[in-house]
C-alpha positions as CSV (number, residue, x, y, z in Angstrom):
1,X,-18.2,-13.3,13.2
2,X,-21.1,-14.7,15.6
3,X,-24.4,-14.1,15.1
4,X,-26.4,-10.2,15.1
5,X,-29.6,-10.1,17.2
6,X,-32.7,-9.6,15.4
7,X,-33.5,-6.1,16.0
8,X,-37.1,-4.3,15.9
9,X,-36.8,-1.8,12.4
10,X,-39.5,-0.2,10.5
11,X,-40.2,1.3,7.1
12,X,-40.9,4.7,6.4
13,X,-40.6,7.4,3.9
14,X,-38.2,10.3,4.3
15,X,-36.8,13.3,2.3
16,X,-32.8,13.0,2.1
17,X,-32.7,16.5,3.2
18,X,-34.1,15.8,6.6
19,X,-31.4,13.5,8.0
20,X,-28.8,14.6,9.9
21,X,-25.9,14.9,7.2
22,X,-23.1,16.1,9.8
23,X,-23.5,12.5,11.9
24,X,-21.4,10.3,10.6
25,X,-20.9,8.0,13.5
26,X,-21.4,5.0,11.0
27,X,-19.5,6.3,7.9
28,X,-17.4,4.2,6.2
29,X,-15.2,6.0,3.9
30,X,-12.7,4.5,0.8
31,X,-14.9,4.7,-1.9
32,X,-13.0,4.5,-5.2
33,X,-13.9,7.0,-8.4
34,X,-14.9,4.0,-10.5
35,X,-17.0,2.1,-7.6
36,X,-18.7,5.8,-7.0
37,X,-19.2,6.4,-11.1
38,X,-20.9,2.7,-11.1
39,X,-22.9,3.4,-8.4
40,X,-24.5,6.9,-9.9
41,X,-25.0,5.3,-13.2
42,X,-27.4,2.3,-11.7
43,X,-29.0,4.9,-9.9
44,X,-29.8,6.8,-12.5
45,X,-31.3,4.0,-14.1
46,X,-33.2,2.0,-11.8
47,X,-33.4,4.0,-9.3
48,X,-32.7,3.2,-5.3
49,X,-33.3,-1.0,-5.1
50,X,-32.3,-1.5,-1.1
51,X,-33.4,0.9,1.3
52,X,-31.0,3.0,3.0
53,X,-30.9,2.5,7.1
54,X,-31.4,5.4,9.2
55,X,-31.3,5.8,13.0
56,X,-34.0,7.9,14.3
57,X,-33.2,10.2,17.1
58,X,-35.0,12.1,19.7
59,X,-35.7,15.4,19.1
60,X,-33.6,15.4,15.9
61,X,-32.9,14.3,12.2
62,X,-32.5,10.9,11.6
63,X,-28.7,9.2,11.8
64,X,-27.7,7.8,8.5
65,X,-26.5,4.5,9.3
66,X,-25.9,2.6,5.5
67,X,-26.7,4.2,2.5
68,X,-24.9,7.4,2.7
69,X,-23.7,7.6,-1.6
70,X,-27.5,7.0,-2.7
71,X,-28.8,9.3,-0.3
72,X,-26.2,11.8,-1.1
73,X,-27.5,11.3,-4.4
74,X,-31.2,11.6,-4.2
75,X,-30.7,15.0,-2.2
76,X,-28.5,16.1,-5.3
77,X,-30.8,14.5,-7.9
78,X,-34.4,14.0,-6.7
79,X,-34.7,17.4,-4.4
80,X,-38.7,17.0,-3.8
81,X,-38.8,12.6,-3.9
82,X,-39.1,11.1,-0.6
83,X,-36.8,7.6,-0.2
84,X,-38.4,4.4,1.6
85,X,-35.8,3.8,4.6
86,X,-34.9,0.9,6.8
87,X,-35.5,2.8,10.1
88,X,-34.2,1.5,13.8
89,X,-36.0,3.0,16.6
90,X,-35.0,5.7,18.8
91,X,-32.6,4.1,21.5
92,X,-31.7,1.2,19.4
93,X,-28.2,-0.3,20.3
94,X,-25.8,1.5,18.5
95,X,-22.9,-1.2,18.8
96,X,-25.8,-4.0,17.7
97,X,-26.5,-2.1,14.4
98,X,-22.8,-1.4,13.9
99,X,-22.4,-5.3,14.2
100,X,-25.5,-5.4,11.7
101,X,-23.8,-3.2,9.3
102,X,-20.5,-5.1,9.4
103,X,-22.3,-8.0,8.3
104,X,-23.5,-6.2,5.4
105,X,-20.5,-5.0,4.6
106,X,-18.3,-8.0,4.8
107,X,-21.2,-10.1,2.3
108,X,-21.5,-7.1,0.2
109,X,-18.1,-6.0,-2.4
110,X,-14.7,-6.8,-1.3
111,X,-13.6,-4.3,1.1
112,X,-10.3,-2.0,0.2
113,X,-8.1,-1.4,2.4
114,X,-9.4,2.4,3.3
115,X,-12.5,0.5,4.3
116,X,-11.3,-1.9,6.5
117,X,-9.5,0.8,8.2
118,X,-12.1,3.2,8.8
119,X,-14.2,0.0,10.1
120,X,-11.8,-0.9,12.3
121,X,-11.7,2.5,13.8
122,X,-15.3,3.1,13.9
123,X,-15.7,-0.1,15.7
124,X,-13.3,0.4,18.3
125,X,-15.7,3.0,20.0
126,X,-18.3,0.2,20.4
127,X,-16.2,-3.1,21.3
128,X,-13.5,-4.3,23.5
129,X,-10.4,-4.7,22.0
130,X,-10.2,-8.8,23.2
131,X,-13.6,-8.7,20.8
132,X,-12.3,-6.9,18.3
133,X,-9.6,-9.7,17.5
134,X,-12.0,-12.5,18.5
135,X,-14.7,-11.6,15.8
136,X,-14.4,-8.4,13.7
137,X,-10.5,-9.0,12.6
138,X,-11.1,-12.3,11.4
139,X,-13.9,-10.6,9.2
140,X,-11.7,-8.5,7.9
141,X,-8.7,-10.5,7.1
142,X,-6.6,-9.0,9.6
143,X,-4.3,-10.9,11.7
144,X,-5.9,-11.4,15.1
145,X,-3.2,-9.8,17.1
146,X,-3.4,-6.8,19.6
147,X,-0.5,-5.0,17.1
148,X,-2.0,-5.5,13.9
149,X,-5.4,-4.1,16.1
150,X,-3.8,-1.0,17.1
151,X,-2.0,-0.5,13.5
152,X,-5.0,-0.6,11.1
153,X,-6.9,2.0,13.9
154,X,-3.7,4.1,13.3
155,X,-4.6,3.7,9.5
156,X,-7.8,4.3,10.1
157,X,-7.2,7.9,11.8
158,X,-4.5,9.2,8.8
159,X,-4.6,11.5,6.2
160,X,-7.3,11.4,3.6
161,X,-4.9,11.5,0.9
162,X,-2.8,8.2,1.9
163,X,-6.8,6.4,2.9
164,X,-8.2,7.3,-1.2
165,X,-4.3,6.2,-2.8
166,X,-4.7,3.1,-0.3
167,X,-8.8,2.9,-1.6
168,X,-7.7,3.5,-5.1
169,X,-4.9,0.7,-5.2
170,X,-2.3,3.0,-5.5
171,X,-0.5,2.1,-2.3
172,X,-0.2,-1.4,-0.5
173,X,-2.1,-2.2,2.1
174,X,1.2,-3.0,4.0
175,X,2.6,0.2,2.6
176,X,0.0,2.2,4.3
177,X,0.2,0.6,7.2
178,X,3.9,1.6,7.3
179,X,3.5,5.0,6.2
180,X,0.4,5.5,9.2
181,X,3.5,5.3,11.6
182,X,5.4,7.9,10.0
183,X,4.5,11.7,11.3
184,X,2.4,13.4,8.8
185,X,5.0,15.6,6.6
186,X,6.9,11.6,5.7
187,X,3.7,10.3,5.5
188,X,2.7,12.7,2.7
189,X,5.8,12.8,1.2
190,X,6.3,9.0,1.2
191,X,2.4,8.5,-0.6
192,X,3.3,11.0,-2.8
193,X,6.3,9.5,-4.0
194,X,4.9,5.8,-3.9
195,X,2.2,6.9,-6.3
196,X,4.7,8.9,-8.5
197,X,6.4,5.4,-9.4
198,X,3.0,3.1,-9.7
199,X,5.5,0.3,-8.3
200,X,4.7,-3.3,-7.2
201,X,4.0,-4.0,-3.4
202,X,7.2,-5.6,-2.6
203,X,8.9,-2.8,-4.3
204,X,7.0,-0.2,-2.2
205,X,8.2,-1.9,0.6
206,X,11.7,-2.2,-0.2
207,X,11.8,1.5,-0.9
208,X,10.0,3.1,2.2
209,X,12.6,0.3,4.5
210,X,15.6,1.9,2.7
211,X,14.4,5.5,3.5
212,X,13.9,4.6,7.3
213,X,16.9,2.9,7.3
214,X,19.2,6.0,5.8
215,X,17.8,8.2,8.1
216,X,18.0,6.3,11.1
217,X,21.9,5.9,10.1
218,X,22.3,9.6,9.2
219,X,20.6,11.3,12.3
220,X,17.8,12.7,9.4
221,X,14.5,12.9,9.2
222,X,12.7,10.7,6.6
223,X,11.3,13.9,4.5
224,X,15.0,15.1,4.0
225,X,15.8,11.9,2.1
226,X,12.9,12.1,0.2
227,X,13.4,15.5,-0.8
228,X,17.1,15.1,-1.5
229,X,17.9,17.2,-4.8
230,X,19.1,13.9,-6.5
231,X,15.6,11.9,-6.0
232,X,13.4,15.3,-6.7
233,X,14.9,15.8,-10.1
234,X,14.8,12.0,-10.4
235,X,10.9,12.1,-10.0
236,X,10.1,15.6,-12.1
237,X,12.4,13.7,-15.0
238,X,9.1,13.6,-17.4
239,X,11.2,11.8,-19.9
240,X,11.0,9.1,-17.9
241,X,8.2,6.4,-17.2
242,X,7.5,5.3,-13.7
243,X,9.0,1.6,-14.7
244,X,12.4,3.6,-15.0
245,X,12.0,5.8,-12.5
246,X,11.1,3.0,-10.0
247,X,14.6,1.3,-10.8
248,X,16.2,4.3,-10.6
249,X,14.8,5.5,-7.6
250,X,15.9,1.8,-6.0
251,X,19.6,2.0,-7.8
252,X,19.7,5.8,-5.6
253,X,18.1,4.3,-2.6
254,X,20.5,1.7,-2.9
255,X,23.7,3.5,-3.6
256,X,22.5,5.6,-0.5
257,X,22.1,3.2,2.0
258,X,25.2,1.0,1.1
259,X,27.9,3.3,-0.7
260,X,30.6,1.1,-0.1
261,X,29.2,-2.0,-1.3
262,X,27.4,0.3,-4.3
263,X,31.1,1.7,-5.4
264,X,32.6,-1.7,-5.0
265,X,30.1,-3.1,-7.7
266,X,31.0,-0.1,-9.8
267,X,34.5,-1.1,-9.7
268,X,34.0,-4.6,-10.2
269,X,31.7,-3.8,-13.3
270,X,34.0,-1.8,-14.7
271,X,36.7,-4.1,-14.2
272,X,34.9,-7.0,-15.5
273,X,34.1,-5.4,-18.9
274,X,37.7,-5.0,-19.3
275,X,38.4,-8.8,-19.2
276,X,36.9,-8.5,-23.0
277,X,34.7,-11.7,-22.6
278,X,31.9,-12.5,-25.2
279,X,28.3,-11.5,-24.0
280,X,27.9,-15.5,-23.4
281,X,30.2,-15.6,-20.7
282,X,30.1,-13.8,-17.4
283,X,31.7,-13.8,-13.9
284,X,29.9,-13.8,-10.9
285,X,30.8,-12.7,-7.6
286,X,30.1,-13.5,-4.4
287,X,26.9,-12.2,-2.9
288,X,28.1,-8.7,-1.7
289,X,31.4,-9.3,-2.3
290,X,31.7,-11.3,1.1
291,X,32.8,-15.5,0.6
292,X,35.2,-17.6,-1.8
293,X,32.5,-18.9,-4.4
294,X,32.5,-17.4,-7.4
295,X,30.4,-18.3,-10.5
296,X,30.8,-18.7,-14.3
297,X,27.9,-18.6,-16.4
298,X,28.0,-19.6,-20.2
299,X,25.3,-19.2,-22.2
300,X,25.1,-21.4,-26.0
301,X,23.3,-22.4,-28.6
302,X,25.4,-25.3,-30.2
303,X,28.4,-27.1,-29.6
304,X,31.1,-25.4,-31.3
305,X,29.3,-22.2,-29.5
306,X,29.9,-23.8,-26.2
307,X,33.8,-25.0,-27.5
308,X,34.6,-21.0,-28.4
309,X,33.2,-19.9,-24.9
310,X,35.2,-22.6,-23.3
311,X,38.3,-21.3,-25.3
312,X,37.6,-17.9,-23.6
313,X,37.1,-19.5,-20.6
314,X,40.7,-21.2,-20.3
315,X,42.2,-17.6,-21.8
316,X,40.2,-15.9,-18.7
317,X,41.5,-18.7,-16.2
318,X,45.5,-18.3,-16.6
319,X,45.0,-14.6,-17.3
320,X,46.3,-12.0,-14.1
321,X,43.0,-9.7,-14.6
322,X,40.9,-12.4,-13.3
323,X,43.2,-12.8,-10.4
324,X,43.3,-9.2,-9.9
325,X,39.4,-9.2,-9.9
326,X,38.5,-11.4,-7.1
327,X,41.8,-11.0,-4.8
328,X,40.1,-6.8,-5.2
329,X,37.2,-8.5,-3.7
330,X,38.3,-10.2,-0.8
331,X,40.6,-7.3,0.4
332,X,38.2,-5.9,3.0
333,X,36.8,-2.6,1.5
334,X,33.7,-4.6,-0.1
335,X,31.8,-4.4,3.5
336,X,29.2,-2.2,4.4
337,X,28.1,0.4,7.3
């Protein structure tokens, strides 16, 4: 990221309750539950080990600059003790000890994603953009373009619920990113439902693509597809784990966004389980229904079990349903809005 120029700092005693606790000009937030429960529990056995920074202002309380959790925790837990601080001197160079705290930051833990955000955003106060993709995106792991730039800022400015799921793992960071775009009533509604299925992030993804793409096609809003009746009782199903409520929230999504193709693979399953086949042979169609290449798959375990699918297979071959299958297919109503 380029070197951080040594900067004068001195040591000194000071009671957590004297710094200035409504600054936080350097606050990086996306601490996770478990990161914060670890934290306490060192704490309250060894104590503070690295010094928290403070910036000392004139005529005021200190700003805290790193160190905000074990300070918070000294004022809650040692009221009268006084905590030695790293202090930088009144008219320090704010955007120097940023760049000073990065460094810490990007050596310390692995950042989540709420982190980088909130980085990025707190640093775009003190750097030019062209800087900010020269050195501190690199950093970070974020592509060095101007879009990604003005994307995780976005992220970095959204709601606190959606920054703690995205801290917490329970949304993708590309997820986030996505739902940061959408206006605040989808955003919420889109978190919400992303960590009511605990799904993979491809699978997030897919799902918040298919509910711009149905409403961009229906004139809608994104929230009114979420809140469809269908997908609310879908998600207050408690019978239900969120493995099989993710697929069936995709199957709906689906069946939404392409109802043609979705009936025409209805039909054809329904039609195929008429042909009567044994479970170790099964027709194929084309994908979505659309070409002249159609597949047979037989499955066996010894050679008179492959001769007794084959049997079935010449019985399927000369017999009208199988005609009457794929000539459904290729008679135009397989295509989709």
């Amino acid at each position: 990221m380029g070197s951080v120029p040594e900067m004068i700092s001195f040591f000194q005693p000071v009671l957590p309750a004297d710094a200035d606790w409504r600054d936080d000009t350097f606050a990086v937030s996306g601490t996770t539950a478990r990161a914060q429960a670890a934290l306490e529990s060192s704490l309250e056995a060894h104590g503070i080990l690295h010094p928290p920074w403070l910036l000392a202002v004139e005529g005021g309380p200190p700003v805290i600059v790193d160190g905000f959790r074990r300070l918070r925790w000294a004022r809650e837990h040692r009221k009268e003790d006084a905590v030695t601080c790293q202090v930088f001197p009144v008219g320090a160079d704010r955007r120097e000890i940023w760049l000073r705290r990065l460094e810490g930051k990007l050596f310390g833990p692995p950042l989540n994603g709420a982190e980088k955000a909130a980085i990025v955003r707190r640093m775009a106060r003190w750097c030019d953009p062209r800087e900010m993709m020269r050195t501190v995106l690199p950093s970070l792991g974020i592509a060095a373009r101007s879009e990604a730039f003005d994307r995780w800022r976005r992220l970095g400015e959204a709601q606190e619920d959606l920054l703690a799921a995205l801290a917490a793992g329970e949304i993708s960071e590309r997820a986030a990113l996505e739902l940061a775009d959408w206006d605040e009533e989808a955003s919420l509604a889109g978190g919400a439902l992303l960590r009511e299925l605990q799904c993979s992030a491809s699978i997030q993804m897919e799902i918040l693509d298919r509910i711009a793409e149905i409403a961009l096609r229906d004139g809608r809003i994104k929230t009114a597809v979420m809140r469809d009746r269908e997908m609310e009782t879908l998600l207050r199903d408690q019978g239900q784990n969120h493995r099989r409520k993710t697929h069936e929230a995709r199957h709906l999504l689906t069946r939404w966004r392409f109802p043609r193709l979705h009936a025409r693979d209805e039909r054809f399953r329904r039609e195929a389980a008429s042909l009567g086949l044994p479970r170790s042979v099964r027709v194929v169609p084309p994908p979505a229904f659309e070409g002249e290449e159609w597949q047979l798959h037989i499955t066996f375990t010894s050679s008179p079990d492959l001769l007794a699918a084959l049997d079935e297979v010449r019985s399927l071959a000369s017999s009208p349903a199988l005609h009457g299958l794929m000539s459904s297919a290729a008679s135009g109503d397989s295509k989709t809005p």
